[in-house]
N, C-alpha and C positions, 0 to 999 in steps of 0.2 A: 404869705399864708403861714399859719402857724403847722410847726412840724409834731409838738406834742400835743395830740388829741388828748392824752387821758386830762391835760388840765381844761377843758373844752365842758362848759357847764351852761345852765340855764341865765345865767348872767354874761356869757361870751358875747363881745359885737357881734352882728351879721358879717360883717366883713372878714372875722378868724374860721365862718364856719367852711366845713369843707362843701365840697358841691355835692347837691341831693343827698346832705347830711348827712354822708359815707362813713363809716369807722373804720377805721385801718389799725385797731387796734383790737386786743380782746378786753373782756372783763369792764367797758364801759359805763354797763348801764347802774350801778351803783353812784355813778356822777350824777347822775338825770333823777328828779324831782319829777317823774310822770302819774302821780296820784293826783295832782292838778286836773287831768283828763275826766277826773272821776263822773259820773252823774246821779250814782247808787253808791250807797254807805254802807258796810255792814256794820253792825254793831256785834260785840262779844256780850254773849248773856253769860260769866262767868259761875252764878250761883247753878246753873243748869248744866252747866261743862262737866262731863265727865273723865275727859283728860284721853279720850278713843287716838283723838289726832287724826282722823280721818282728814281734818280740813287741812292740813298740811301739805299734804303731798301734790295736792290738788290742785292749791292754787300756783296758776301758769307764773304769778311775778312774786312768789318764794317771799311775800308779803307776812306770814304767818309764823311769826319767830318763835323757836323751841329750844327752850333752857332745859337742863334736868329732867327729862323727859314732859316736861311740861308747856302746853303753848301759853303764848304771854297776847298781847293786844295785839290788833294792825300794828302794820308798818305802815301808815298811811302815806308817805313819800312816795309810795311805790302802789299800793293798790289804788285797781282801777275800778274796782266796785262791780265787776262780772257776779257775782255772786254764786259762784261754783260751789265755795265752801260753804255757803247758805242749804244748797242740796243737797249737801254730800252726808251734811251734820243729821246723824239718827235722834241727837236728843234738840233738836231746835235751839240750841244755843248760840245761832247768829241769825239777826234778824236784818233783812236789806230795810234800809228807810232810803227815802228819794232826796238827794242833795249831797251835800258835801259837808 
């Protein structure tokens, strides 16, 4: 059984994974690709963005990257398409569409 999970990725055999895919480590999920799960897309209407950042805080997988006080696109590796930040947003500047 492999003893270093953090190198444990979406490409790992089944046979390295631990049982009931347990982490025994912290700060893992940065390895894992779970935007794949997606079913709803949100889209960034940029020209409509006010720069509030409301959607930030919000989203549960920290998908919504903030440079210079500014949010930038998905992280789509990571988002799951919940679309919280879709609600949250006072000027409609994310729109869910259906798919991936």
């Amino acid at each position: 059984m492999r003893t270093d999970v953090n190198k444990i990725n979406e490409t790992t055999p089944h046979q390295e994974l631990t049982e009931g895919l347990m982490m025994f480590a912290a700060a893992t999920s940065k390895g894992f690709k779970t935007g794949e799960w997606r079913t709803n897309t949100p889209v960034f209407l940029e020209e409509k963005c006010k720069q509030c950042l409301l959607c930030a805080p919000v989203c549960p997988d920290c998908s919504i990257p903030v440079k210079d006080s500014k949010r930038a696109d998905f992280d789509f590796d990571h988002c799951k398409g919940c679309g919280i930040c879709a609600k949250v947003c006072p000027f409609g500047a994310i729109e869910m569409k259906e798919g991936r």
